[in-house]
N, C-alpha and C positions, 0 to 999 in steps of 0.2 A: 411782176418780176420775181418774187422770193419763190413762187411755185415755179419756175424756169429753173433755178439750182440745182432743183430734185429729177424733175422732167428731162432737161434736156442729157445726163447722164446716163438715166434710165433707158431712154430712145437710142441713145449711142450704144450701149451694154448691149439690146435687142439686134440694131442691125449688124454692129459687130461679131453674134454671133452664127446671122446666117447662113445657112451653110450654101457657102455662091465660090467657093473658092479659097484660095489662099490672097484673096487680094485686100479683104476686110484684116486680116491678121497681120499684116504690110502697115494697114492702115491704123491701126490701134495707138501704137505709139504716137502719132502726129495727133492725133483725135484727144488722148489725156491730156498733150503738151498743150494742143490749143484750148483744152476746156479747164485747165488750173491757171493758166496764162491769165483767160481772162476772169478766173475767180475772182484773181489777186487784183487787176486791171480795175475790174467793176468797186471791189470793195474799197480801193483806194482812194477811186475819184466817187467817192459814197453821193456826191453832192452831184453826180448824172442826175440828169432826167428817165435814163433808165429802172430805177428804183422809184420814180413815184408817178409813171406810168401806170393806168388802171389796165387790166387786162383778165376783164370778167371768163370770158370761155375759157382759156388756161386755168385761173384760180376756180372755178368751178368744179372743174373735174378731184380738187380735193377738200374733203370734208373736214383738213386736218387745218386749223387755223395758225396761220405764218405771222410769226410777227419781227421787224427789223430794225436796229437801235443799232448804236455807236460800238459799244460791245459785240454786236453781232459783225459786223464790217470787221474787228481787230481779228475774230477767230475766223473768219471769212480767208482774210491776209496769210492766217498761220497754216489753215489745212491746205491752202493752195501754197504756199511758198515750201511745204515739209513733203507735200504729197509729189512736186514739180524735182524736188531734190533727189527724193528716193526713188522715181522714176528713171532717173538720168543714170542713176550708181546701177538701179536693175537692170538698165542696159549694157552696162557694162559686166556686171557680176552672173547675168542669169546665164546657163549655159547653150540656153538653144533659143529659136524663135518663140516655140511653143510652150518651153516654158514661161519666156517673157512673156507669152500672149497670156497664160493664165494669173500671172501675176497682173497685169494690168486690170484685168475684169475683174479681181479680189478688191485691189486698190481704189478702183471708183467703187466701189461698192461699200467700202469703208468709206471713201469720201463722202458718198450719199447719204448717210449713216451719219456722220458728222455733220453735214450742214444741216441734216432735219433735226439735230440736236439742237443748234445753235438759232433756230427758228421757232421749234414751237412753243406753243405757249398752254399747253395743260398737260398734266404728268403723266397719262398713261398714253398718250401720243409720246411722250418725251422719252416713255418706257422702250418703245416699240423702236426706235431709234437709236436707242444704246443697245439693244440686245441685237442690232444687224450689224453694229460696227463690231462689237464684241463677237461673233460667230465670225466674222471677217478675221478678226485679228487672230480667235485659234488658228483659223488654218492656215492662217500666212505665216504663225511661228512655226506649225507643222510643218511647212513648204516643203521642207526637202525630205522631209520624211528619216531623216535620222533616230538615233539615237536620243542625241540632247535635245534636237529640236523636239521632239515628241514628247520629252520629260518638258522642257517648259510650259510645251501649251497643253500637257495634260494639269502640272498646275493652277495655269491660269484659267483653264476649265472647270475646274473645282471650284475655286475661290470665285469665282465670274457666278458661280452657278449659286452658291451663295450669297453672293449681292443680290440674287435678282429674288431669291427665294425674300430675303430683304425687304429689298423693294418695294413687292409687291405685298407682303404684309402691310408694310406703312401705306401704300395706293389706297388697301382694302380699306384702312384707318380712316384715312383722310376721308374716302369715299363716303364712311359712315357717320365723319364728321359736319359733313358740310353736303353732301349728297350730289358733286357733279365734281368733274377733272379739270375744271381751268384752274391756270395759280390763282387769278385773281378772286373767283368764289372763292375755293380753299384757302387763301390767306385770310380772307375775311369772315370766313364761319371760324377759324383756328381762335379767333379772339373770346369767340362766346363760346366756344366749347368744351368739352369736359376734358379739366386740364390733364388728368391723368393719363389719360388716351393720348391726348396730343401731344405730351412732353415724349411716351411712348415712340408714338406714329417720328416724330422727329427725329429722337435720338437712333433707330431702327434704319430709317434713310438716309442720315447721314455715315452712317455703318456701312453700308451698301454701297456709297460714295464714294470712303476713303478707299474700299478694295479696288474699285476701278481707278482710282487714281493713284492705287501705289503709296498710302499716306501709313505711315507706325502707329499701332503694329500689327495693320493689315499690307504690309508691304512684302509679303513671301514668297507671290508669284514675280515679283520684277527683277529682280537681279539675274536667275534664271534664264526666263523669257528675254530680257536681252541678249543676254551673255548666247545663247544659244540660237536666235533665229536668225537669220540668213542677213547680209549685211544691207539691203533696201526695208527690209522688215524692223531691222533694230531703228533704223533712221526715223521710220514709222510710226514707229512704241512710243523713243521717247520724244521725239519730237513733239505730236501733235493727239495721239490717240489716246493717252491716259491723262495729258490735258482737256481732251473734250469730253472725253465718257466722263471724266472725276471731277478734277477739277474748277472746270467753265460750269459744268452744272451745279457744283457744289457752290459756288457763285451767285449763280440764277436761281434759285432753289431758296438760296437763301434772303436773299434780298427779295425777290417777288412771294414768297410764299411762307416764311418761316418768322422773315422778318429778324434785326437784329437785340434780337434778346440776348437778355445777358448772360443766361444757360449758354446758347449759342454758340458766343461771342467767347466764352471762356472753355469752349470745347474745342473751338478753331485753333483759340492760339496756345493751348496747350499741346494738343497734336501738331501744330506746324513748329513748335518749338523744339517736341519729343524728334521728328524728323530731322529738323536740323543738324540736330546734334547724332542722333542716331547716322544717319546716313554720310557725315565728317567724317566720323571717328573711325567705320567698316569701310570707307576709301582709301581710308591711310593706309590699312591693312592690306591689301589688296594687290596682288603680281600680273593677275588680269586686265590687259587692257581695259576689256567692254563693261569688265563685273566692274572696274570702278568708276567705270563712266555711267554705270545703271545706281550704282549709291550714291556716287552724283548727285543723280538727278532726283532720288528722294530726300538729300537735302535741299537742292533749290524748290521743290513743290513743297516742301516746309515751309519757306519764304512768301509762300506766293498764299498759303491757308493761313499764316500768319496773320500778314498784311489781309488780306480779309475778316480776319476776327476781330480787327479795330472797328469796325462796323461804319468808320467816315468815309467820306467823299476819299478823301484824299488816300487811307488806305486802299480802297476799292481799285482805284486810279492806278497805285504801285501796283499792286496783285497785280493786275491785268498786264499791265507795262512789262511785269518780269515774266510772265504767263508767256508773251512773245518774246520776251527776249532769249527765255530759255527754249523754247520753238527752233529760235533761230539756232543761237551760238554751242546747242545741244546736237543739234542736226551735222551743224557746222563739225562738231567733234567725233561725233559717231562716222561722218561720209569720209574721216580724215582716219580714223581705227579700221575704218574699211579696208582703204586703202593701204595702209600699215600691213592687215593679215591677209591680202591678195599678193602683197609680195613677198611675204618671207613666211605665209604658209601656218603663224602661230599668234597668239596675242600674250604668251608669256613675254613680259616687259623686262625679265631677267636677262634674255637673249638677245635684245636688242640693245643700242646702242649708237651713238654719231650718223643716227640716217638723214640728221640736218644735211650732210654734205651730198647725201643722194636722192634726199628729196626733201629740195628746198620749201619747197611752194607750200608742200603739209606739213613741214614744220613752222613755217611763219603763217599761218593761219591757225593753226593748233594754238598757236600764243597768242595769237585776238582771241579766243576763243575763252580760254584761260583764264584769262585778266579779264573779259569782260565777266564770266561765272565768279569769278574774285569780288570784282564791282571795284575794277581800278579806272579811273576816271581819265579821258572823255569817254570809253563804249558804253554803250548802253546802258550795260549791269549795273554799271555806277549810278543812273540814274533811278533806276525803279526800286533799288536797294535802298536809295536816300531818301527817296518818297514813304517810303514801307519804314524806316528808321523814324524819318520825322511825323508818320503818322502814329507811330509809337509812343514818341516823347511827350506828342499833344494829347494822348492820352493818358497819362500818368501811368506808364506800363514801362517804368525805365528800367527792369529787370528785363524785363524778354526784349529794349532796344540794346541791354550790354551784352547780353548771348548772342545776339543777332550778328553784332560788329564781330567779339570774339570768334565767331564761327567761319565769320569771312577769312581770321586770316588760317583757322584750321585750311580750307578751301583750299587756300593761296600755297599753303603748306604740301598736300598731298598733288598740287598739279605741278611743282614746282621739280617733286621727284618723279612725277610721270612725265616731267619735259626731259631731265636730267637722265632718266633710265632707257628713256625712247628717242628723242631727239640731239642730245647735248653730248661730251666728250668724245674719246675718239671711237672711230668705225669698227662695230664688234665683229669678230672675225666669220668668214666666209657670207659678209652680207656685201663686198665688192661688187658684186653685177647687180644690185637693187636699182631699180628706178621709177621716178612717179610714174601712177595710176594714169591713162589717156588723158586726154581732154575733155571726154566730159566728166568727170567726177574732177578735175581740177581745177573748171569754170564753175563746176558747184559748190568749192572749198572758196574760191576766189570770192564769189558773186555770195552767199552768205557773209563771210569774213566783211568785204564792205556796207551791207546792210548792218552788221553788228557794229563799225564806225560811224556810218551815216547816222544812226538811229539816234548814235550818241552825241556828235557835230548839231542835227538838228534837232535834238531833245525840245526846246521850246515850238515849234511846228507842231510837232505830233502830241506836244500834252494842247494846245490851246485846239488841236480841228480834230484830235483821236480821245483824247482820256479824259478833258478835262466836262467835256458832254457825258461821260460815263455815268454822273450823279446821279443822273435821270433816272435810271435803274433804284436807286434809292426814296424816290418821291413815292409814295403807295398812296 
């Protein structure tokens, strides 16, 4: 089953593009909706019989060894729930068939990209997966070929290109440490190895991590890069794509292969701590809708490095927890800033004003959204924030849990005057004929908004059958 992920997208990208017509280009859209549908579908009811179905001829055809755990199922969830969202807006947003058509083939191809991320299990496989999602995502910031968009993802070109020069330095490392690519050899020559190398090989790939994941203060291609690619692409970014390249690997990487040391462990949460705060304080400042929805989001991916430098279960558990939740309630904000600069043309927040009254729907999800990025209790936020807090406390790290709280109500601070400048008081002038975005980008502000309630109504559900199996990842 894990080699079907990769397979049956691939198979679809090929017939899609044969050239039989314009009937396959009809059909593309229906073909993504049904193959992140059942992403989400499969990784949710994890406990199918489709997943521990054998199926030698399939898995044969790949050399690259699959492997599936509880972690893998959560980012299963996110690339299919962010890829399903920004799908729905590009149909809205894209200007022609053809361009949608070519955004679609970009987007399984980042999806393909991400799920062999979330599968494999030795690092130059792993390599080989980040650098197709990463080639995806230039050119989809590229998309429209602008101005801006071209200065972002020439940025993120550079700094990409350096992670991998990175990278593959440390691969070489490890290579020479232990002399083959699985984590599990590598984590286990890394014990009897010569430390200086390996403290090297380490600190070198986690270097390369924090750039794909946007972490301070390798964080110079992100605020850009959102702020500038096309509004299914921003959704994209931050959503789910510098979560899987950076992040989720930073994750995996470290718990199967690095192990938590206390080098590590005090490199995590001092970068997720520098983030926090860095990325608060450049929100507040901020007259750009997207630019401060993109420093945002480099303060919640502080939370989530944070909460993994505690090196417990229970930390591990948060991270992940807020990993999806900012998937989601991020997505949820970006599909909603979309729709914001499709109808009035701009994302200066000084210009806007009272468009509560003309578009209700994205301002009352813009406020779940909000408060859950706040971690105001019941959504979600509030729970993975309190896991990632109380795995703090049990670690006797009660300075980096008093900045963590502190920082929330910075958060709480700068969305309260991006509600107030964009949604609240009265209607700023000649925005009178504004109105919401179609139906579907308002089924996707809708249908996000209540997964970021439900998540948080059912919080006990999803930690005992989703996060609390997470540890396993910790057992070596």
């Amino acid at each position: 089953m894990p080699s079907l992920i990769i397979l049956v997208p691939l198979l679809g990208l090929i017939i899609l593009n044969m050239p039989i017509g314009n009937f396959m280009r009809r059909g593309a859209f229906w073909f993504a909706i049904a193959l992140f549908s059942a992403q989400v579908l499969l990784a949710v009811f994890h406990h199918s019989l489709a997943w521990t179905g054998k199926l030698p001829p399939v898995d044969a055809l790949f050399k690259v060894g699959f492997t599936i755990d509880h972690l893998t199922f959560i980012m299963f969830i996110c690339i299919g729930l962010v890829s399903f969202s920004s799908l729905l807006v590009a149909r809205h947003a894209m200007g022609d068939e053809g361009e949608l058509f070519k955004f679609i083939n970009l987007l399984i191809i980042a999806s393909v990209g991400m799920s062999g991320i979330v599968m494999v299990k030795d690092i130059f496989s792993l390599y080989i997966f980040l650098e197709i999602t990463s080639i995806a995502s230039f050119i989809l910031i590229a998309f429209r070929k602008d101005v801006y968009g071209l200065e972002g993802a020439f940025k993120y070109l550079v700094l990409s290109a350096v992670a991998t020069i990175l990278m593959l330095t440390s691969i070489a490392l490890f290579i020479l440490v232990s002399g083959d690519t699985s984590f599990s050899t590598i984590g286990a020559s890394l014990q009897s190895g010569n430390r200086v190398i390996v403290m090297l090989a380490i600190g070198i790939f986690i270097c390369g991590l924090f750039i794909k994941g946007g972490v301070v203060p390798f964080h110079g291609w992100l605020p850009d890069a959102y702020m500038s690619a096309p509004a299914p692409v921003s959704i994209l970014l931050a959503g789910i794509i510098t979560k899987a390249a950076g992040i989720y690997t930073l994750i995996r990487i470290t718990s199967a292969v690095f192990g938590f040391i206390e080098p590590v462990k005090a490199i995590l949460m001092l970068a997720g701590t520098v983030s926090i705060l860095f990325g608060a304080f450049a929100a507040l400042g901020q007259n750009d809708f997207k630019r401060m929805l993109a420093y945002s989001s480099i303060s919640q991916i502080g939370y989530i490095v944070l909460g993994a430098g505690t090196g417990t279960a229970l930390g591990i558990a948060g991270a992940v927890f807020h990993l999806f939740n900012h998937s989601v309630f991020k997505s949820l904000l970006f599909v909603n800033a979309s729709a914001v600069e499709k109808e009035l043309k701009t994302n200066d927040m000084n210009r806007m004003g009272g468009l509560s009254y003309r578009m209700p729907i994205t301002s009352a999800t813009s406020m779940v959204g909000f408060l859950s990025t706040c971690g105001i209790p019941p959504l979600s936020g509030f729970w993975s924030k309190l896991l990632i807090l109380i795995a703090l406390w049990q670690t006797g790290h009660f300075a980096y849990a008093t900045i963590a709280v502190l920082a929330s109500v910075l958060t709480l601070a700068y969305f309260l005057m991006m509600q107030r400048k964009v949604f609240f008081g009265k209607l700023a002038l000649g925005l009178e004929n504004v109105k919401e975005r179609g139906a579907g980008i308002m089924f996707v502000s809708i249908a996000l908004a209540f997964i970021t309630i439900g998540a948080g109504i059912f919080f006990p559900v999803i930690y005992n059958n989703f996060l609390l199996p997470i540890k396993e990842i910790l057992v070596k």
